[in-house]
N, C-alpha and C positions, 0 to 999 in steps of 0.2 A: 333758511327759515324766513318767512316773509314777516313784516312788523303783525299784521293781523295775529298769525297766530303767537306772535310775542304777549300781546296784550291781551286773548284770550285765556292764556296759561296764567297770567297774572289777575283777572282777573277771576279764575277760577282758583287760585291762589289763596289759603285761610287759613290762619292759626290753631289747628286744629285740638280740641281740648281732648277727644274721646281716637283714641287709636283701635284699631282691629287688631288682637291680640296673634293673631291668626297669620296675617300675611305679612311678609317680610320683604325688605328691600334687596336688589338681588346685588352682591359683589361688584355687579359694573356699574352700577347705578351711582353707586354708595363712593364708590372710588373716584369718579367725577365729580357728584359732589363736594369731596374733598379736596381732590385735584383744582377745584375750582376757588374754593379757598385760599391753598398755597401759592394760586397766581393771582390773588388778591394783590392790588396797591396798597401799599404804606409811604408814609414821610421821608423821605430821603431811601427808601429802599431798604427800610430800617428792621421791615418785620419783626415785629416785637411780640411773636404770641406762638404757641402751640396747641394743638388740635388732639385732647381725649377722647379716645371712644371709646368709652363703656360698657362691654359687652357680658363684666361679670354680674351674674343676678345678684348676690348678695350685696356685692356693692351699689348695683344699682336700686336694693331694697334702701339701703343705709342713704343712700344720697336723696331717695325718695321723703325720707323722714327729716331730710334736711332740707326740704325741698316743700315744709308743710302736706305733705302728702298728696302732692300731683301726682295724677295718674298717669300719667304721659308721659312720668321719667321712669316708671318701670313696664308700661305699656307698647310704649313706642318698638319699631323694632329695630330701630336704634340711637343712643344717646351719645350725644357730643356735647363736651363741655369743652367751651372758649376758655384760652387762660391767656392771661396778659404774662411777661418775662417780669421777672424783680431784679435780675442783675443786668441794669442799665448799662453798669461802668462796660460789660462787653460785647455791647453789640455793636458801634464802631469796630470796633476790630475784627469781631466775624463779618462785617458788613464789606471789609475792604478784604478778607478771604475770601468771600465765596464771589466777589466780582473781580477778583485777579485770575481765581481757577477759571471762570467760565470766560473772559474777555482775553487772555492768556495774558496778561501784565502780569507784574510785580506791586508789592506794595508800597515801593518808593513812587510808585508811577501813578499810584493812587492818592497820594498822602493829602492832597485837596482835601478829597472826599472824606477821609477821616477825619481832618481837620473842623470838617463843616458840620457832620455828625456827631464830633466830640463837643463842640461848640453847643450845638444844637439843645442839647443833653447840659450841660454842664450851665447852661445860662437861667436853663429854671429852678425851678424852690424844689423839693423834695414833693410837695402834696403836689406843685404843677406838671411834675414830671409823671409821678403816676399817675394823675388826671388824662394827659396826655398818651401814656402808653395805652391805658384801659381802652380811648377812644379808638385809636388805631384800630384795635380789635373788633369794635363796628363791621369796620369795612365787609374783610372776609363771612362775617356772620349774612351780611345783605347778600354777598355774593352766591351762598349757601344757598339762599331763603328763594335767591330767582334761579338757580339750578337746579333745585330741586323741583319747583314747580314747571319748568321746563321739561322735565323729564315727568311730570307725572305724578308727582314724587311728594307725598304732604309732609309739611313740617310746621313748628311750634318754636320759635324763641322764647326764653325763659329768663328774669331776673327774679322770678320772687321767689329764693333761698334764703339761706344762713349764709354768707361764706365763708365764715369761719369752719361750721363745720363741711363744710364742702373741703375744703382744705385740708380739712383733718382726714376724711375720709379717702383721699386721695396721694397724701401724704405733699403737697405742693407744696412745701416751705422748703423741704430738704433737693425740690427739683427746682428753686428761685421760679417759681410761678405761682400767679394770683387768678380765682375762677373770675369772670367777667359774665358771660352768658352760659346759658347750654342748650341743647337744638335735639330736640325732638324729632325725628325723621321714620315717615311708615307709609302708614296708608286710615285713611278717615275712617271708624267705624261708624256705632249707631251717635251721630252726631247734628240733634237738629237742625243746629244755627248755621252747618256749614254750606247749607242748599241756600240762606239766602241770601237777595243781594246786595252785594259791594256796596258799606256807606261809604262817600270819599266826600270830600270837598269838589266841587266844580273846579273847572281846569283853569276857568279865568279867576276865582279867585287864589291859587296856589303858582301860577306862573303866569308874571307878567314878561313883559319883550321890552327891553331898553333899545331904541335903536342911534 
Protein backbone atom coordinates (compact mmCIF):
# COMPACT_ATOMS: atom_id res chain seq x y z
CA UNK A 1 0.00 0.00 0.00
CA UNK A 2 1.56 3.23 -1.19
CA UNK A 3 1.26 6.38 1.47
CA UNK A 4 -1.22 7.92 -1.22
CA UNK A 5 -3.70 5.67 -0.79
CA UNK A 6 -2.97 5.80 3.12
CA UNK A 7 -4.06 9.27 3.33
CA UNK A 8 -6.81 8.93 1.01
CA UNK A 9 -8.56 6.27 3.19
CA UNK A 10 -8.03 8.63 6.10
CA UNK A 11 -8.99 11.20 4.70
CA UNK A 12 -12.19 9.68 3.46
CA UNK A 13 -12.19 8.58 6.93
CA UNK A 14 -15.53 10.24 9.36
CA UNK A 15 -17.25 9.75 12.32
CA UNK A 16 -20.09 8.55 11.14
CA UNK A 17 -23.37 9.68 13.01
CA UNK A 18 -26.21 7.88 10.60
CA UNK A 19 -25.37 3.97 9.71
CA UNK A 20 -27.17 1.88 6.83
CA UNK A 21 -29.13 -0.43 8.93
CA UNK A 22 -28.96 -2.81 6.00
CA UNK A 23 -25.32 -3.69 5.32
CA UNK A 24 -23.07 -5.33 7.46
CA UNK A 25 -19.53 -5.79 7.95
CA UNK A 26 -18.29 -9.08 6.71
CA UNK A 27 -16.31 -11.67 9.40
CA UNK A 28 -13.10 -10.85 7.85
CA UNK A 29 -13.18 -7.43 7.93
CA UNK A 30 -14.36 -7.23 11.47
CA UNK A 31 -11.75 -9.76 12.51
CA UNK A 32 -8.89 -7.42 11.48
CA UNK A 33 -10.22 -4.82 12.86
CA UNK A 34 -9.99 -6.46 15.86
CA UNK A 35 -6.87 -8.38 15.30
CA UNK A 36 -5.57 -4.87 14.92
CA UNK A 37 -6.46 -3.85 18.16
CA UNK A 38 -4.88 -6.76 20.12
CA UNK A 39 -1.56 -5.96 18.42
CA UNK A 40 -2.07 -2.49 19.68
CA UNK A 41 1.18 -1.02 21.88
CA UNK A 42 0.77 -0.57 25.46
CA UNK A 43 3.20 0.76 28.42
CA UNK A 44 5.46 -1.93 29.26
CA UNK A 45 3.52 -4.54 27.14
CA UNK A 46 1.06 -4.20 29.96
CA UNK A 47 -2.32 -4.44 27.97
CA UNK A 48 -4.62 -3.38 30.22
CA UNK A 49 -8.03 -3.75 28.27
CA UNK A 50 -10.51 -6.01 26.67
CA UNK A 51 -12.50 -5.91 23.48
CA UNK A 52 -16.86 -6.23 23.79
CA UNK A 53 -18.75 -6.88 20.95
CA UNK A 54 -22.03 -6.57 21.20
CA UNK A 55 -23.98 -8.31 19.09
CA UNK A 56 -27.21 -8.88 21.34
CA UNK A 57 -30.06 -6.44 20.17
CA UNK A 58 -31.51 -6.16 23.54
CA UNK A 59 -28.48 -5.33 25.09
CA UNK A 60 -27.47 -3.29 22.49
CA UNK A 61 -31.14 -1.46 22.81
CA UNK A 62 -30.28 -1.03 26.76
CA UNK A 63 -26.80 0.29 26.24
CA UNK A 64 -28.42 2.65 23.55
CA UNK A 65 -30.52 4.13 26.39
CA UNK A 66 -27.34 4.36 28.14
CA UNK A 67 -25.88 5.82 25.46
CA UNK A 68 -28.54 8.95 25.57
CA UNK A 69 -30.08 7.39 22.63
CA UNK A 70 -27.40 7.34 19.82
CA UNK A 71 -28.41 5.77 17.02
CA UNK A 72 -25.29 4.33 15.99
CA UNK A 73 -25.12 2.04 19.03
CA UNK A 74 -28.04 0.05 17.92
CA UNK A 75 -27.67 0.95 14.16
CA UNK A 76 -24.16 0.26 13.45
CA UNK A 77 -23.51 -3.27 12.32
CA UNK A 78 -21.42 -3.55 14.94
CA UNK A 79 -20.62 -2.40 18.44
CA UNK A 80 -17.41 -2.58 20.43
CA UNK A 81 -17.03 -1.33 23.70
CA UNK A 82 -13.35 -0.60 24.93
CA UNK A 83 -12.99 -1.52 28.51
CA UNK A 84 -9.91 -0.65 30.64
CA UNK A 85 -8.87 -4.01 33.38
CA UNK A 86 -9.54 -2.89 37.34
CA UNK A 87 -7.43 -5.56 38.80
CA UNK A 88 -4.06 -3.80 38.24
CA UNK A 89 -2.52 -5.99 41.05
CA UNK A 90 -2.52 -8.76 38.02
CA UNK A 91 -1.27 -7.71 35.14
CA UNK A 92 2.45 -7.98 36.06
CA UNK A 93 2.06 -11.28 36.45
CA UNK A 94 0.07 -12.21 33.29
CA UNK A 95 2.40 -9.91 31.69
CA UNK A 96 5.60 -12.09 32.68
CA UNK A 97 3.22 -15.30 31.56
CA UNK A 98 2.28 -14.74 28.41
CA UNK A 99 6.11 -13.36 27.57
CA UNK A 100 7.71 -16.55 29.08
CA UNK A 101 4.99 -18.84 26.85
CA UNK A 102 5.79 -17.04 23.72
CA UNK A 103 9.89 -16.18 24.19
CA UNK A 104 10.14 -19.92 25.83
CA UNK A 105 11.67 -18.40 29.31
CA UNK A 106 10.87 -18.94 32.63
CA UNK A 107 9.71 -16.41 35.09
CA UNK A 108 12.71 -16.33 37.15
CA UNK A 109 14.29 -15.18 33.66
CA UNK A 110 11.87 -12.49 33.54
CA UNK A 111 11.74 -11.17 37.02
CA UNK A 112 13.29 -7.54 35.76
CA UNK A 113 10.38 -7.10 33.78
CA UNK A 114 7.87 -7.77 36.59
CA UNK A 115 9.72 -5.99 38.76
CA UNK A 116 9.56 -2.83 36.50
CA UNK A 117 5.76 -3.32 35.82
CA UNK A 118 5.00 -3.96 39.47
CA UNK A 119 6.99 -0.87 40.12
CA UNK A 120 5.30 0.86 37.46
CA UNK A 121 1.74 0.25 39.01
CA UNK A 122 2.45 0.47 42.51
CA UNK A 123 4.34 4.03 42.45
CA UNK A 124 1.01 5.73 41.46
CA UNK A 125 -2.08 6.91 43.49
CA UNK A 126 -5.10 5.02 42.82
CA UNK A 127 -7.04 7.94 40.57
CA UNK A 128 -3.40 7.97 38.65
CA UNK A 129 -3.34 4.63 37.95
CA UNK A 130 -6.68 4.46 36.53
CA UNK A 131 -6.10 7.54 34.74
CA UNK A 132 -3.43 5.87 33.32
CA UNK A 133 -4.95 2.32 32.47
CA UNK A 134 -8.17 4.22 30.74
CA UNK A 135 -5.45 6.05 28.58
CA UNK A 136 -3.67 3.04 27.43
CA UNK A 137 -6.93 1.93 25.97
CA UNK A 138 -6.67 4.96 23.52
CA UNK A 139 -4.35 3.41 21.68
CA UNK A 140 -6.02 0.31 20.36
CA UNK A 141 -9.18 2.35 19.78
CA UNK A 142 -6.95 4.74 17.11
CA UNK A 143 -5.75 1.53 15.82
CA UNK A 144 -9.44 0.48 15.17
CA UNK A 145 -10.44 3.79 13.64
CA UNK A 146 -7.42 3.62 10.77
CA UNK A 147 -8.19 -0.15 10.13
CA UNK A 148 -11.28 0.24 9.59
CA UNK A 149 -11.06 3.04 7.37
CA UNK A 150 -8.38 1.22 5.61
CA UNK A 151 -10.53 -1.33 4.77
CA UNK A 152 -13.36 0.42 3.74
CA UNK A 153 -14.85 0.10 6.73
CA UNK A 154 -16.81 3.26 8.57
CA UNK A 155 -16.62 3.81 12.21
CA UNK A 156 -17.75 6.21 15.11
CA UNK A 157 -15.98 6.47 18.59
CA UNK A 158 -18.09 7.25 21.40
CA UNK A 159 -17.70 8.62 25.06
CA UNK A 160 -20.91 10.29 25.47
CA UNK A 161 -22.56 7.53 27.97
CA UNK A 162 -23.42 6.76 31.45
CA UNK A 163 -20.72 4.36 32.51
CA UNK A 164 -22.15 3.40 35.20
CA UNK A 165 -24.89 2.11 33.38
CA UNK A 166 -22.87 0.82 30.68
CA UNK A 167 -21.36 -1.25 33.41
CA UNK A 168 -24.50 -2.47 34.77
CA UNK A 169 -25.68 -3.48 31.52
CA UNK A 170 -22.85 -5.52 30.79
CA UNK A 171 -22.20 -6.79 34.12
CA UNK A 172 -18.21 -5.34 34.09
CA UNK A 173 -17.63 -5.07 37.87
CA UNK A 174 -17.87 -8.89 38.41
CA UNK A 175 -15.33 -9.17 35.01
CA UNK A 176 -12.77 -6.20 36.91
CA UNK A 177 -13.45 -4.16 33.89
CA UNK A 178 -14.24 -0.34 33.36
CA UNK A 179 -16.16 0.86 29.83
CA UNK A 180 -13.68 3.61 28.49
CA UNK A 181 -14.95 4.09 24.72
CA UNK A 182 -17.28 2.07 22.20
CA UNK A 183 -16.82 2.07 18.34
CA UNK A 184 -19.34 1.92 16.11
CA UNK A 185 -18.36 -0.02 13.02
CA UNK A 186 -20.67 -0.46 9.54
CA UNK A 187 -21.12 1.40 6.65
CA UNK A 188 -22.39 5.43 6.32
CA UNK A 189 -26.10 5.67 5.50
CA UNK A 190 -28.21 8.83 4.57
CA UNK A 191 -25.44 10.91 6.27
CA UNK A 192 -25.07 14.58 4.96
CA UNK A 193 -22.11 15.79 6.75
CA UNK A 194 -20.02 12.86 5.72
CA UNK A 195 -19.53 13.85 1.81
CA UNK A 196 -17.78 17.01 3.09
CA UNK A 197 -14.65 18.18 3.48
CA UNK A 198 -11.98 17.17 6.11
CA UNK A 199 -11.78 20.38 8.55
CA UNK A 200 -8.05 19.88 10.05
CA UNK A 201 -5.62 22.13 11.07
CA UNK A 202 -2.75 22.91 8.38
CA UNK A 203 0.20 20.69 8.58
CA UNK A 204 2.59 23.59 9.62
CA UNK A 205 0.58 24.48 12.35
CA UNK A 206 0.23 20.88 14.16
CA UNK A 207 3.85 19.57 13.28
CA UNK A 208 6.70 21.48 13.64
CA UNK A 209 10.69 19.74 12.80
CA UNK A 210 13.12 20.20 15.63
CA UNK A 211 16.35 19.55 14.07
Amino acid sequence: MKSADILEALNWRYAVKTFDTNKKVSAEDLATILESARLAPSSIGIEPWKFLVVNNPELRAQLRAAGYDQTKITDASHLVVITARTDANNLPEELVARTAKTQGKTAEDLSTLHQMAAGAMSSKSPEALDLWLKSQSYIPLGMMLETAALLGVDACPMEGFDPTKVGEVLGLEAKHLKVVTMLAIGYRGDDAYASLPKTRRAYDEVVEIIN
